[in-house]
Each structure stands twice: as structure tokens, then as C-alpha cells.
BAFI-935089 format. One record per residue (C-alpha): residue number from 1; x, y, z. Coordinates in nm, 4 decimals. Example, Ala and Ser with C-alpha at 12.3 -4.5 7.8 and 13.67 -1.06 7.14 Angstrom:
1 / 1.2300 / -0.4500 / 0.7800
2 / 1.3670 / -0.1060 / 0.7140
***
This chain:
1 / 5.7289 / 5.1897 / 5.8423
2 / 6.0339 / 5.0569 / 5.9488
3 / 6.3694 / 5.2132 / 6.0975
4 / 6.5790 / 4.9603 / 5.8711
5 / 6.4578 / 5.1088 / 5.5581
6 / 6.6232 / 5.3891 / 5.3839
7 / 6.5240 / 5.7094 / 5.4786
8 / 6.2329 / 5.8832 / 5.2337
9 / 6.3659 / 6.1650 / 5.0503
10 / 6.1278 / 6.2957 / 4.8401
11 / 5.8765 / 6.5388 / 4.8636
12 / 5.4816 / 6.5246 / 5.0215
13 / 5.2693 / 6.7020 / 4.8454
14 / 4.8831 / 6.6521 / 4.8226
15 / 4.8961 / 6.3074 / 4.9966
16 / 5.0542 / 6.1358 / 4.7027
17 / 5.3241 / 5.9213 / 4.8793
18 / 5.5815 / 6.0159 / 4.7501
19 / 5.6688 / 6.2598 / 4.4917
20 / 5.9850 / 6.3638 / 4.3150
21 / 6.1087 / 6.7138 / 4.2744
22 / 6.0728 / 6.8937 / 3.9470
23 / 6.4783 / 7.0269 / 4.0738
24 / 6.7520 / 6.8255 / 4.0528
25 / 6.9038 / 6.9912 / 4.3465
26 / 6.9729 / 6.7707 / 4.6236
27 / 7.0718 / 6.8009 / 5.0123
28 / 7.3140 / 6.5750 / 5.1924
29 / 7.2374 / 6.4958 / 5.5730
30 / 7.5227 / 6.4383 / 5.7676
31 / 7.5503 / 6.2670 / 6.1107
32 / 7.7816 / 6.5110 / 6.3512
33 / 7.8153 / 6.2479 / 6.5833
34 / 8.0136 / 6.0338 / 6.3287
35 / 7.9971 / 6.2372 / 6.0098
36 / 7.8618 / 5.9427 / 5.8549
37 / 7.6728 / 6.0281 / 5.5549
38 / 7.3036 / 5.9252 / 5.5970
39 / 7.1820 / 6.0555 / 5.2559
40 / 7.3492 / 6.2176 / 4.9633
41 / 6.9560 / 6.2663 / 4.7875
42 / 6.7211 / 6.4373 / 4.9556
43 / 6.5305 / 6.6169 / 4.7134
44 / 6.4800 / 7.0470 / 4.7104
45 / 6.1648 / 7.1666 / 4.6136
46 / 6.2025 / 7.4089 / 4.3364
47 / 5.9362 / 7.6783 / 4.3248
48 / 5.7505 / 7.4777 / 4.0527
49 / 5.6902 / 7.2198 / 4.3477
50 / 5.6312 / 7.5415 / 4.5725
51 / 5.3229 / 7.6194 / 4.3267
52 / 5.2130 / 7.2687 / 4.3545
53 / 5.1946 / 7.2426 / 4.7266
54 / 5.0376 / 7.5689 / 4.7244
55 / 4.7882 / 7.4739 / 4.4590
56 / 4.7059 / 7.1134 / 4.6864
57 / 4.6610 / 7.3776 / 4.9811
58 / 4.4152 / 7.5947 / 4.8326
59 / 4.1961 / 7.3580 / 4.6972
60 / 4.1698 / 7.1776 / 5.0131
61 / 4.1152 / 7.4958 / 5.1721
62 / 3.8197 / 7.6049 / 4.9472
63 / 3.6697 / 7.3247 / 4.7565
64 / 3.7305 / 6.9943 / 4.9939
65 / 3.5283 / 7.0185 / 5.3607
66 / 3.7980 / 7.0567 / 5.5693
67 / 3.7578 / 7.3964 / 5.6430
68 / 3.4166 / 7.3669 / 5.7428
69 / 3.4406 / 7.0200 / 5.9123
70 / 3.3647 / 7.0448 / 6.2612
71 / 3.5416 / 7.0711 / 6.5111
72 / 3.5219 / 6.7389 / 6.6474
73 / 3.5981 / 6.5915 / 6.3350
74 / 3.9383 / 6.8009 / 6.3198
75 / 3.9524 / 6.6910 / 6.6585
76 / 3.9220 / 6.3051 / 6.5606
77 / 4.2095 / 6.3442 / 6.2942
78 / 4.4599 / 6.5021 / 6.4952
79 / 4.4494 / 6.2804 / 6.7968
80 / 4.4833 / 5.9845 / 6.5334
81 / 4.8092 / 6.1936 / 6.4561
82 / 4.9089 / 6.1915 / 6.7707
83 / 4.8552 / 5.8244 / 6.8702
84 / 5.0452 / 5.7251 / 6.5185
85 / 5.3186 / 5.9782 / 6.6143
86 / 5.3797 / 5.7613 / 6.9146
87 / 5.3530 / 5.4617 / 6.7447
88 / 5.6421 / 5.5346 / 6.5258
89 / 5.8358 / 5.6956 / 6.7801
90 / 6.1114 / 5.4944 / 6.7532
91 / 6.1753 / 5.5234 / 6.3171
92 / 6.1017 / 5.8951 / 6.4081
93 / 6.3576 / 5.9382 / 6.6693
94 / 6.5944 / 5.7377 / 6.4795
95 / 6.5633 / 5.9736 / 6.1883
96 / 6.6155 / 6.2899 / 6.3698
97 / 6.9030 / 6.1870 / 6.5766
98 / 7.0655 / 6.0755 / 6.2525
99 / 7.1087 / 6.4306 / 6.1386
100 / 7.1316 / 6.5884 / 6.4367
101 / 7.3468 / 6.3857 / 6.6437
102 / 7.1099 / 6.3675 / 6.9800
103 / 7.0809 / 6.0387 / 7.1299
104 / 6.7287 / 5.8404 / 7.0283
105 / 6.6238 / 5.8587 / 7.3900
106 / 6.6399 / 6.2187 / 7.4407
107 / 6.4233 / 6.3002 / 7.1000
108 / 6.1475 / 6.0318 / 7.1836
109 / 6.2133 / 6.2197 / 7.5498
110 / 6.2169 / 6.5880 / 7.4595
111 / 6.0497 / 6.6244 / 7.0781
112 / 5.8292 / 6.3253 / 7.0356
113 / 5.6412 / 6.2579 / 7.3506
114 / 5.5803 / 6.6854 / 7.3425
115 / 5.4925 / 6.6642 / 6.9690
116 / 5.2028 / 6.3939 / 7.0695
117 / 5.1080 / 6.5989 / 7.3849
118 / 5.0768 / 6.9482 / 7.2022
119 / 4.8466 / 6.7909 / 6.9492
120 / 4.6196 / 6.6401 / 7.2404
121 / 4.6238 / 6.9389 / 7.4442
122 / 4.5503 / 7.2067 / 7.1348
123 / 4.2114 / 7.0364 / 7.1285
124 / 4.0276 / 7.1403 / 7.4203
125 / 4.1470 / 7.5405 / 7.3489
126 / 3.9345 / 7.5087 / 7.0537
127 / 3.6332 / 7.5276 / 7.2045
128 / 3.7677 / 7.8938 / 7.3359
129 / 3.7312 / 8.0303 / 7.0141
130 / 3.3520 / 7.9717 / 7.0087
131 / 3.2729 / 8.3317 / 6.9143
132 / 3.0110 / 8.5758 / 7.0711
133 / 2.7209 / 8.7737 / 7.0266
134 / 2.5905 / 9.0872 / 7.1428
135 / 2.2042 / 9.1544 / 7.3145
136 / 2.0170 / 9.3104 / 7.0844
137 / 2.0800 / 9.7368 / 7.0790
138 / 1.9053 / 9.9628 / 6.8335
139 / 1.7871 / 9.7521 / 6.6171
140 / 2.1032 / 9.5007 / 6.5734
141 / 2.2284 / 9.2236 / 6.7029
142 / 2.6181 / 9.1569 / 6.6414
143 / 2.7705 / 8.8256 / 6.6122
144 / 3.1941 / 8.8307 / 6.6304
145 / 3.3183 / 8.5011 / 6.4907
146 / 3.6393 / 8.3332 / 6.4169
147 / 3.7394 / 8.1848 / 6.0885
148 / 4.0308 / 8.0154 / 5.9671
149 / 4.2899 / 8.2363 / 5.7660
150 / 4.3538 / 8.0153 / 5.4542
151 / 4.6777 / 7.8431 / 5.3322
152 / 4.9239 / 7.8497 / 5.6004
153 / 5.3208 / 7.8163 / 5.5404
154 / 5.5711 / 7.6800 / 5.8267
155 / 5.9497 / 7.7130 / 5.8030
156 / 6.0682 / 7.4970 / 6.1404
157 / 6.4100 / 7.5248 / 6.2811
158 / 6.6970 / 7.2537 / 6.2529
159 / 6.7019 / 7.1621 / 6.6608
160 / 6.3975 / 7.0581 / 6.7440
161 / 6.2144 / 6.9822 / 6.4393
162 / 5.9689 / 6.7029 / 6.5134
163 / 5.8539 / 6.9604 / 6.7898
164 / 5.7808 / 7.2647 / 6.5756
165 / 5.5978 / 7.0569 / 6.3826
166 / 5.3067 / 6.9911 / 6.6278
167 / 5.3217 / 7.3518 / 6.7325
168 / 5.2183 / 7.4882 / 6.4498
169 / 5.0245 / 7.2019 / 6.3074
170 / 4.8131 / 7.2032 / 6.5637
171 / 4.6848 / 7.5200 / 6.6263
172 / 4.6494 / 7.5628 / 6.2274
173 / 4.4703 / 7.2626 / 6.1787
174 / 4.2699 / 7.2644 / 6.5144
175 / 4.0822 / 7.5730 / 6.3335
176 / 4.0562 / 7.4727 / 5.9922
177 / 4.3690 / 7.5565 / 5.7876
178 / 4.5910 / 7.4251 / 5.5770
179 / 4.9648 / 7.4065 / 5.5864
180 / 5.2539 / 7.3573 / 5.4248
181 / 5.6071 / 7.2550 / 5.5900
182 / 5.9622 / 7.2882 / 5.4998
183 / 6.1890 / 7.1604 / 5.7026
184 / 6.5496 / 7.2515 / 5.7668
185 / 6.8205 / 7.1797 / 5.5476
186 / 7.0044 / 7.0110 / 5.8154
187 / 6.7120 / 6.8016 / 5.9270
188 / 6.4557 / 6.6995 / 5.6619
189 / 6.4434 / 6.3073 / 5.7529
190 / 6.2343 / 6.3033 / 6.0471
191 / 5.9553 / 6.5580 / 5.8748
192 / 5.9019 / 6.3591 / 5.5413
193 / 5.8343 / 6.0336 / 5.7338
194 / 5.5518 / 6.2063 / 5.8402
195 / 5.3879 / 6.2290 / 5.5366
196 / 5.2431 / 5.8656 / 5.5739
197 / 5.1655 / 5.9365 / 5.9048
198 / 4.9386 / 6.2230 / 5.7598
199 / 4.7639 / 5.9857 / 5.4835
200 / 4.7132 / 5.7189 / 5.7910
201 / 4.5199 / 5.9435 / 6.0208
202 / 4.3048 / 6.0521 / 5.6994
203 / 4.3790 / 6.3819 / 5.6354
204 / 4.2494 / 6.5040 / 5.2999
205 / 4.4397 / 6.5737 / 5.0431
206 / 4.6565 / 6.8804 / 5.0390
207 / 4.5658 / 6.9540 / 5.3960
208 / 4.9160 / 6.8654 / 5.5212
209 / 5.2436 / 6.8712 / 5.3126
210 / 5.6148 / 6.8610 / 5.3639
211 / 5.8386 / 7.0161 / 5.1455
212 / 6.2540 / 6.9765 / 5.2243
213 / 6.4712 / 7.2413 / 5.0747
214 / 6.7206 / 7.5423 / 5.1894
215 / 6.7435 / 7.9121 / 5.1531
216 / 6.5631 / 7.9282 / 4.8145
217 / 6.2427 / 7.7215 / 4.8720
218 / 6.1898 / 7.8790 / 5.2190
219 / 6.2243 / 8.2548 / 5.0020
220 / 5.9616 / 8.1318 / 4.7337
221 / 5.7263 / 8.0460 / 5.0474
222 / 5.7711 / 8.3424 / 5.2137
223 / 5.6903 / 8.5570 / 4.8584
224 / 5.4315 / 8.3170 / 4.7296
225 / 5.1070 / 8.5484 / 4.6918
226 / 4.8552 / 8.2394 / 4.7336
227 / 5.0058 / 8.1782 / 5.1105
228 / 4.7859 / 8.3330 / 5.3517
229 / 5.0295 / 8.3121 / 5.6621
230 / 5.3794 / 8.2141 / 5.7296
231 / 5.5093 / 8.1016 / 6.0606
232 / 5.9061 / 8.1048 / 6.1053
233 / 6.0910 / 7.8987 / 6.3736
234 / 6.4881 / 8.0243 / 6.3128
235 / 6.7242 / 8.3597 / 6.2916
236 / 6.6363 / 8.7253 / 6.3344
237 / 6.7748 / 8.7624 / 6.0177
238 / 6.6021 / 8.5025 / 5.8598
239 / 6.2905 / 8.6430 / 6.0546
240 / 6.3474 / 9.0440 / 5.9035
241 / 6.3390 / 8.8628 / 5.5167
242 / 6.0292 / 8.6970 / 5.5588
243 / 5.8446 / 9.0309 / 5.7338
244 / 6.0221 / 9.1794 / 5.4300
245 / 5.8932 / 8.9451 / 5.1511
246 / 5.5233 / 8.9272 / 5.3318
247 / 5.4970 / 9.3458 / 5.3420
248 / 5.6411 / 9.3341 / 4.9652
249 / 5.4093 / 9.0374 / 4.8571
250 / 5.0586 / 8.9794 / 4.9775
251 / 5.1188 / 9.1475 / 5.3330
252 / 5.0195 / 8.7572 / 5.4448
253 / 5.0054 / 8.6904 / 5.8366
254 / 5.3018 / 8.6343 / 5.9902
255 / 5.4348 / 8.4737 / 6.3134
256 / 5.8237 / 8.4859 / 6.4127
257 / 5.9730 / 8.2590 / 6.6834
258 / 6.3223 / 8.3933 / 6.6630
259 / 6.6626 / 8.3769 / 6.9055
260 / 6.7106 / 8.4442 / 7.2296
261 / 7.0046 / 8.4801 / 7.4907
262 / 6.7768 / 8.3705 / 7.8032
263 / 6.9262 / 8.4499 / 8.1045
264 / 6.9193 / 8.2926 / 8.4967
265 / 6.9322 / 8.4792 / 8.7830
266 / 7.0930 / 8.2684 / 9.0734
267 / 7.0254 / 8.4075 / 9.4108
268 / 7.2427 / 8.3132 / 9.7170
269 / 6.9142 / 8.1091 / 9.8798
270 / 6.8438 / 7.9255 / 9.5276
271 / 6.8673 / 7.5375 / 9.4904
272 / 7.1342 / 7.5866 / 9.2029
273 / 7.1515 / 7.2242 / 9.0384
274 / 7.0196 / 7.2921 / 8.7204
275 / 7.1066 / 7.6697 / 8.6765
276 / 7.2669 / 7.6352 / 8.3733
277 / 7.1679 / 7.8962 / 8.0624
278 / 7.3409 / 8.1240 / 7.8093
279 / 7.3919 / 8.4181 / 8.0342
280 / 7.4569 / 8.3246 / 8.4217
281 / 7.4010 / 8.5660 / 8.6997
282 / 7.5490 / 8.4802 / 9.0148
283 / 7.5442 / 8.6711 / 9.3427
284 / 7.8018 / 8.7169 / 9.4980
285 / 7.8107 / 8.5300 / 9.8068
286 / 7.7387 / 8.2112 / 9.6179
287 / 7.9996 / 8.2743 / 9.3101
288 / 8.3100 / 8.1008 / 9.4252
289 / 8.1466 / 7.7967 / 9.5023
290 / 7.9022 / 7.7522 / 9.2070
291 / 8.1918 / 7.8416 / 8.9861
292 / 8.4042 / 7.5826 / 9.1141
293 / 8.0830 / 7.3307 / 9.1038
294 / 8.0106 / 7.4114 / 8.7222
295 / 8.3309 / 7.3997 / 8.6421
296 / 8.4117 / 6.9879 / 8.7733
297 / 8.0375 / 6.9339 / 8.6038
298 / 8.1770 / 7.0612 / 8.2559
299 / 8.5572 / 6.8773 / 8.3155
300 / 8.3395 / 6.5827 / 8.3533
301 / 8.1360 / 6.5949 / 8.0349
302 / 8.3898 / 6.7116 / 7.8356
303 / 8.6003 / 6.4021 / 7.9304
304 / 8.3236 / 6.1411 / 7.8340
305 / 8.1813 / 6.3366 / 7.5231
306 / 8.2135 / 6.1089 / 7.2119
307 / 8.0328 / 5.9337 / 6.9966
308 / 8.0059 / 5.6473 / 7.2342
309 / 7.8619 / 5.8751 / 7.5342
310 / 7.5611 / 5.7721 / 7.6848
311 / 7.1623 / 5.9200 / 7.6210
312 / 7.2312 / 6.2061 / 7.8461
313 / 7.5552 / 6.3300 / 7.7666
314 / 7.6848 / 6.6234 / 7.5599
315 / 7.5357 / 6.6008 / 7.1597
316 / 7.8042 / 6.7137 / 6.8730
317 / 7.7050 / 7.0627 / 6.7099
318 / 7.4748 / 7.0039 / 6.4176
319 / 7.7390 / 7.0642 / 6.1530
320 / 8.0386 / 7.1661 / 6.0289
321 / 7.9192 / 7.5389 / 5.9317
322 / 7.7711 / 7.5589 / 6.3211
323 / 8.0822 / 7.4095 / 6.4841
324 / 8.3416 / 7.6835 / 6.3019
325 / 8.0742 / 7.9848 / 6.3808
326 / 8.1002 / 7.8569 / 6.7752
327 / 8.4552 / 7.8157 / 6.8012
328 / 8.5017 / 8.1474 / 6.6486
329 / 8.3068 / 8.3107 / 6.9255
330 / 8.5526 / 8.1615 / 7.1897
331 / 8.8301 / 8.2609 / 7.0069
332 / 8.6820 / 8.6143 / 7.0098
333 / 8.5227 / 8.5422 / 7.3988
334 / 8.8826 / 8.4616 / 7.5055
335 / 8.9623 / 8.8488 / 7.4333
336 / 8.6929 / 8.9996 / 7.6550
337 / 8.6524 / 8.7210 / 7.9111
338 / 8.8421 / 8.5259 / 8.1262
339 / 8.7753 / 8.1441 / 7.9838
340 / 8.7761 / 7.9238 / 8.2600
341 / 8.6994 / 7.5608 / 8.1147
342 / 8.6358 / 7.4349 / 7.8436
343 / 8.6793 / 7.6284 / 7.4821
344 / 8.8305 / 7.3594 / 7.2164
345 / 8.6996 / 7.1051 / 6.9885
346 / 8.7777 / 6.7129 / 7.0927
347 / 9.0135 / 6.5140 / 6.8670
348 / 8.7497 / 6.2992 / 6.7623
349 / 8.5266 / 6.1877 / 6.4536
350 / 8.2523 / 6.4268 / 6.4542
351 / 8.1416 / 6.7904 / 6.5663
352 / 8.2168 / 6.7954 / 6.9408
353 / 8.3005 / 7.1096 / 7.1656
354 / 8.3735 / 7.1203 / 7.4953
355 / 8.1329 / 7.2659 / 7.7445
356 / 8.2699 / 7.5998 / 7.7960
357 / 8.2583 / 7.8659 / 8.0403
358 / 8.3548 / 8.2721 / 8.0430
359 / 8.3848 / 8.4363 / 8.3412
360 / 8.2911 / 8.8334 / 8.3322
361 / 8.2710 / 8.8895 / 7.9898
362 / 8.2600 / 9.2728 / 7.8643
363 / 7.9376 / 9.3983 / 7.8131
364 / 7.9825 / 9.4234 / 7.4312
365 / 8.1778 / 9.1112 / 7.3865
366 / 7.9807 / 8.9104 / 7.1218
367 / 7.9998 / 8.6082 / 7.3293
368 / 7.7973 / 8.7199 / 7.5684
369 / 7.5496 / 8.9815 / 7.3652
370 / 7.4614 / 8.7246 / 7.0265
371 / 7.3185 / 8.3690 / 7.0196
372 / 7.5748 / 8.0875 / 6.9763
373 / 7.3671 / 7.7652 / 6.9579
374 / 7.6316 / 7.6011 / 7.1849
375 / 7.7798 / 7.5007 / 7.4884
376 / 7.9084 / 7.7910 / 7.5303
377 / 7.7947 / 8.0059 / 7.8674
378 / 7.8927 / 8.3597 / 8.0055
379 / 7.8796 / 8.4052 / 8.4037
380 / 7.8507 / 8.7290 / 8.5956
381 / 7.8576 / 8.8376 / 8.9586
382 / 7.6301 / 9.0664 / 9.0512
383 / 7.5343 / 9.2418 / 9.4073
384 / 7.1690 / 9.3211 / 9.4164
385 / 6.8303 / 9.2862 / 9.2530
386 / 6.8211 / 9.6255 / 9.0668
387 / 7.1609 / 9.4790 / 8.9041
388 / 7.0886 / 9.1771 / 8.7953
389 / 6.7380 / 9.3018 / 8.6565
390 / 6.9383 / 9.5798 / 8.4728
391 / 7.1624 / 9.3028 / 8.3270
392 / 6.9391 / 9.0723 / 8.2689
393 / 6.7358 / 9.2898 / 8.0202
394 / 6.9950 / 9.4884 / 7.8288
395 / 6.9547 / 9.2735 / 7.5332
396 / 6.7966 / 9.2718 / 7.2126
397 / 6.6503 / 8.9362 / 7.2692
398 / 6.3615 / 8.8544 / 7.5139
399 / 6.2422 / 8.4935 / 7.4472
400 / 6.2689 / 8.3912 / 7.8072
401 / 6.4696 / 8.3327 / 8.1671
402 / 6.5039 / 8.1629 / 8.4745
403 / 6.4749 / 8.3270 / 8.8799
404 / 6.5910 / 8.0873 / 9.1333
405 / 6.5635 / 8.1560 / 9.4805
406 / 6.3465 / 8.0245 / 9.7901
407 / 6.1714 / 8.3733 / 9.8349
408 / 5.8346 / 8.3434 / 9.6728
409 / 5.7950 / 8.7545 / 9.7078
410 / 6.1125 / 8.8071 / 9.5115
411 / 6.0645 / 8.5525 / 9.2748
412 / 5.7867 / 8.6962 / 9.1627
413 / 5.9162 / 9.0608 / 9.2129
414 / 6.2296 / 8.9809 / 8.9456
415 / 5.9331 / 8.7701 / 8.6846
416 / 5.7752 / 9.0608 / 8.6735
417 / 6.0840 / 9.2546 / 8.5756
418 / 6.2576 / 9.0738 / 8.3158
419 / 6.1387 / 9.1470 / 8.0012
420 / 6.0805 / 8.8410 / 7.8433
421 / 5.7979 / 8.6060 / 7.6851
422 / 5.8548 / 8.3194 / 7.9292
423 / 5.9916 / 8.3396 / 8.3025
424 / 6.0673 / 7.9957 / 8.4980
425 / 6.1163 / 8.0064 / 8.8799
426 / 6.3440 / 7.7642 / 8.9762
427 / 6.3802 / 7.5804 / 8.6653
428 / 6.4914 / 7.6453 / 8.3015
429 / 6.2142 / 7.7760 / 8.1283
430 / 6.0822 / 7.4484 / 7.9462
431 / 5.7488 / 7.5137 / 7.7242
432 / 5.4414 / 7.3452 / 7.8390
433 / 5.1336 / 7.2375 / 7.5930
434 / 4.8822 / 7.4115 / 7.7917
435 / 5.0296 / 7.8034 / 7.8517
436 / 5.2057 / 8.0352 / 7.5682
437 / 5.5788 / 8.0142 / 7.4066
438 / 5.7225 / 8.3309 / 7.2153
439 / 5.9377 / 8.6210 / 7.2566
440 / 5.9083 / 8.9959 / 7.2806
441 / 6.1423 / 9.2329 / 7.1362
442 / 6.4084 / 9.0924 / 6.8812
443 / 6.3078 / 8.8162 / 6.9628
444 / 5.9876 / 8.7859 / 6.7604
445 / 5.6168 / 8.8290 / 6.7795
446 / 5.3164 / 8.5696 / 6.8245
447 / 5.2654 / 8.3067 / 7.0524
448 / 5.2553 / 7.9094 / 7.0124
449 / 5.1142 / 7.6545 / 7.2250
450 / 4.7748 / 7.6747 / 7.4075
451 / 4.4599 / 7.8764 / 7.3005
452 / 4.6811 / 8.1877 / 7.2948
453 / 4.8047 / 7.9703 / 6.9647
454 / 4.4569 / 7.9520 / 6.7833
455 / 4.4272 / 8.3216 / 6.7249
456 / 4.7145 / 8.3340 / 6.5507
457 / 4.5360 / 8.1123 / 6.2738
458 / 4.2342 / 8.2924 / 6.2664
459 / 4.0457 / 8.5993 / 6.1012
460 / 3.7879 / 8.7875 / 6.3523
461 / 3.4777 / 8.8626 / 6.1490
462 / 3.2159 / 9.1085 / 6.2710
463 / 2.8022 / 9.0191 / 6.1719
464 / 2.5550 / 9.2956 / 6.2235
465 / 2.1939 / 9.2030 / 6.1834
466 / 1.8954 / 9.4666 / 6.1312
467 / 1.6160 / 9.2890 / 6.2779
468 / 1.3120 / 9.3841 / 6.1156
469 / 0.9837 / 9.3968 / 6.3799
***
């Protein structure tokens, strides 16, 4: 593979390398950073294709031995992944940043080197999954296994898609699944390269397959009746369809990983560098001066955002749909907040918004209340602990949030509080391979990463035996 060839844009389906579409349909990928156009052909799979894929999947599933390999030969196969994942870090990198406008560094930095660690780190968990059995009572003896649920579907998010992969590849394929992907429209590059990757590490056929597509091929997915369980990385309202079509279809397994509007409590003995999320709560005798802080930090990276920035700067919005939908919620955050930097789209070539900060914002203003998927950040002073907690959780999201302070006691007091799937102390809440990622409330259901992960790709059975004496 190299990163001077064109891009692949066809479809993987039951490791033949590559296959075309039975749709004519085709995406365009974009480049916000330049709006360069990468490809004008990447290729939707119609729900023909769909039946394919699934048809690949479920004879994998039943009639090749992948299901019933064991365990350490799963285990051999997805480290191989892994170690060819790193090897083609750079093409891969390349590929995603092309459509998404990140820098090459931070992918390799923030999707690829975690995509490689999730798949080495799944392994070990399944061992925990080893079943268990029951001393002998009345005449039984009970056995409680775990078995893998069947054909698996994954519809991954646009922002991190290299990453979503591996967390749900893993876990499904750790215990004997197999899975079908479709990437985002806006970023299908990076997934179908992996499709070689796949026939490399030997994976059977129809065990892995990536399908690209938009609205319509993730909908035939989510209906199909021969797909066991789904697994959604995007929108609530994306998220209530698919509960929808699985309830309505085959009532197949589902797992949601849906948005959130994580806030950070800063308290007035916290270490505030990095304190930045999408709802900011500030105490009071520390506002004035982080204010004024963030503010010169987002004057500064507004000035040298551009397409020439370096690794760590500011990245463009993804595309033209997502820059109008965030520069309409400053427009409306400029009625029921006080903006105080930032707020306007650069006069440049590509998809670039200021950082942007509101100061107080009503407690219904949409600005603060609904994910944006931009730099856009809402600040509030608040007085004491009850508060801030009271703040904190009057949402309808709880995917996760941030406590910074020195006090270890109230640290852990406000963690315990904040109704959320994921709590950081004094640090944004980044996901780590070894411990659970998901939300509660709107914000979905199910967990990814670590053995918490596995379960959510298995079937518990129950074994009596009637011993005979």
C-alpha cells in the first residue's frame, strides 16, 4: 500500500479486494482544510450489496470455523491487525486527515496508535468470559456459558473513524463474531484501506467487511433481518431510528454510543490548564482570571488557524453542512449569552471557525443545552458544590465530565454525583483501552472498550445436566 496511490473506493465484501457496487450512487470526499476534492467516486452500497455482505457474514458465521476457533487463534489474527495497522499508519493517517481536515500527526497520535492498542488490550478480557459452573445440587449440575451473538453490524461516526473501528472490532471479533462496517459519508477513505489489511492478517472470508454509503445503506443495516446486532457511533436521532428499525425488524441487539454535552467543573484550587469542554463551570473566585486566560488562548489560535497551521492547531469543521449548523448556533448563542471571543468564520479557503466563547448563557439557550461538534464553549460561574452538581446534570446527555481540584475528598464527592458514564479528575475525560466508554441517559446505552465490551457481543446460555447415579 502506498499513500501516493489513489484512494480505494470501492466496496469490501467477503475478502474479495475490491468490489464494485451494484448502485451507481457515488459520494464525494471533500478536504475542509482546502476544499480540495479528494474523490468524486466513492461507491454506496445499495441494499443488494447490503444482502451480499450480510450473506459473506453469515456463512462465515455458521459454516467457516471462525466462530468456534479458539480463542488464541482469534487472538493471533487480531494482534496481526494491530501490528499491520501500525505499519500503515502513515497511508492510514493520510487518508483520514484528507477528509477530515486533522493534521496526519494528530490521527496517527489520537486514532491510530489507540486503534492498535484497543485491539491488543481486548485480548486478555477474553479470558473473563470463561463461563462457570455450579457444584452439583439435586441431581444437576449447571454450566452458564457465553457464546457469540451472530452477524454483527457497525455504523461508526465521521470524527474519529479509524478509532471506532477497533472498538467494536475488537470486542466482536475477540468472541467470535462477525461484522460488517459502514463508514461515514464524510469519511469512508481511511475504513476501505483496511480491507487489505483484513485479507493480510488472514481473516476468513466474510469475517470482516466495509461497506461506504449514507443515510440509506446505514437504514437497510439497521432493518436487515439476518443482522444479529447493530452497534451505532453518531446522533440521538440517528440512535432512536435504529432502536426503531431493530424493535420493528428482528428485535436484533443493539448498542448506542450517542452525543454528549460533557461538562468540567473548575474549582478555585484546580490546576486549570487544560479545562477546556463544552459546558465550563467556573467558581467564582477563579472566574475573572481564567476568563481572561481562555480568552488570549483562543485570540491566539484563532489568529494562526489556516490551512498552513501547524499539527496541533485548530482543524476546519468537517464540512460545509457542519460549518452552517455551528455558526447558526452562535448566531442564536449571541441572543442568550454574552459572546466574548471568538464567533465568525475566517476569510479563508476551507471550513474554519474561530474558537469561541459564551459567557452565562440562559439555561434554555440551545448553545449551551444541544451538541454543536465545534469550537464552540459556554462558561458559567457558580458558588458552591450543590450548584455546580445541579448544573452539571440538568441535561439530557450523560456521556461524561471532568472535576478539577486538589481535594482528593471532593473530587471524588462531585464523581460520584455527576451523572455520567465517564468522570475524569483533573483531566478531560480521554477513553482508555483497559476500563469502559458509554453514556447513560440520552446519551445511549452499552459500553465499549475493556471486558465490560465482550458482553455486549455475547449470548449467556444456561446447561443443566441430570446426572444419572
Amino acid at each position: 500500500m502506498s499513500g501516493k496511490q489513489d484512494p480505494e473506493t470501492r466496496l469490501f465484501i467477503n475478502n474479495e479486494v475490491f468490489v464494485n457496487s451494484k448502485s451507481t450512487d457515488r459520494l464525494r470526499v471533500v478536504n475542509p482544510r482546502t476544499l480540495d476534492i479528494v474523490t468524486s467516486d466513492v461507491q454506496v452500497a445499495s441494499a443488494e450489496d447490503v444482502d451480499l455482505a450480510v450473506a459473506a457474514a453469515r456463512h462465515a458465521f455458521k459454516a467457516s470455523p471462525w466462530s468456534t476457533l479458539a480463542g488464541s487463534g482469534r487472538s493471533k489474527l487480531l494482534w496481526k491487525l494491530a501490528e499491520l495497522i501500525e505499519a500503515h499508519s502513515e497511508e492510514l493517517a493520510n487518508l483520514e486527515s484528507s477528509a477530515m481536515g486533522n493534521s496526519p500527526a494528530v490521527t496517527r497520535s489520537m486514532e491510530i496508535n489507540n486503534a492498535a492498542s484497543v485491539f491488543r488490550c481486548e485480548l486478555p478480557f477474553r479470558w473473563s468470559l470463561a463461563g462457570e459452573s455450579f457444584p452439583l445440587e439435586d441431581g444437576f449440575m449447571q454450566i452458564v456459558k457465553h457464546e457469540p451473538i451472530g452477524v454483527c453490524a457497525a455504523i461508526c461516526a465521521w470524527n474519529a473513524s479509524l478509532m471506532f473501528f477497533a472498538w467494536k472490532a475488537a470486542p466482536a471479533l475477540a468472541t467470535g463474531n462477525t461484522i460488517i462496517f459502514k463508514s461515514s459519508e464524510k469519511s469512508p477513505l481511511g475504513f476501505l484501506a483496511l480491507g487489505k489489511l483484513i485479507v493480510a492478517a488472514g481473516f476468513p472470508p466474510g469475517v470482516v467487511q466495509f461497506l461506504s454509503g449514507a443515510g440509506e445503506t446505514g437504514k437497510t443495516l439497521a432493518w436487515h433481518p439476518d443482522i444479529d446486532k447493530i452497534t451505532f457511533t453518531g446522533s440521538g436521532n440517528v440512535g432512536r431510528k435504529i432502536m426503531e428499525a431493530s424493535s420493528k425488524s428482528n428485535l436484533k441487539r443493539v448498542t448506542l454510543e450517542l452525543g454528549g454535552k460533557s461538562p468540567a467543573i473548575v474549582f478555585p484550587d484546580a490546576d486549570f490548564d487544560n479545562a477546556l469542554r463544552c459546558r465550563l463551570y467556573l467558581h467564582k473566585d477563579i472566574a475573572p482570571r481564567f476568563i481572561e486566560a481562555l480568552k488570549n488562548i483562543y485570540l491566539t489560535a484563532a489568529e494562526s488557524m489556516g490551512p498552513d497551521d501547524g499539527p496541533m492547531g485548530i482543524p476546519p469543521v468537517a464540512d460545509e453542512h457542519q460549518c452552517r449548523s455551528i455558526l447558526d448556533f452562535i448566531e442564536s448563542g449571541k441572543k442568550d449569552a454574552d459572546l466574548i471571543v471568538g464567533g465568525t468564520q475566517k476569510d479563508l479557503k476551507g471550513y474554519w471557525i474561530t474558537p469561541t466563547v459564551f459567557l452565562e448563557p440562559s439555561d434554555d439557550a440551545s448553545v449551551y443545552r444541544e451538541e454543536i461538534f465545534g469550537p464552540v464553549l459556554c462558561v458559567k460561574v457558580f458558588e458552591d458544590e450543590d450548584q455546580v452538581v445541579e448544573w452539571a446534570n440538568d441535561t439530557e446527555y450523560g456521556l461524561a465530565a471532568a472535576v478539577y481540584t486538589q481535594d482528593i475528598d471532593r473530587a471524588l464527592r462531585v464523581a460520584d454525583r455527576v451523572k455520567a458514564g465517564s468522570v475524569a479528575i483533573n483531566s478531560g475525560p480521554l477513553p482508555n483501552p483497559k476500563v469502559p466508554f458509554g453514556g447513560i441517559k440520552q446519551s445511549g446505552f452499552g459500553r465499549e472498550l475493556g471486558k465490560y465490551a465482550l458482553s455486549e457481543y455475547t449470548e449467556t446460555k444456561s446447561i443443566s445436566i441430570k446426572l444419572v447415579r
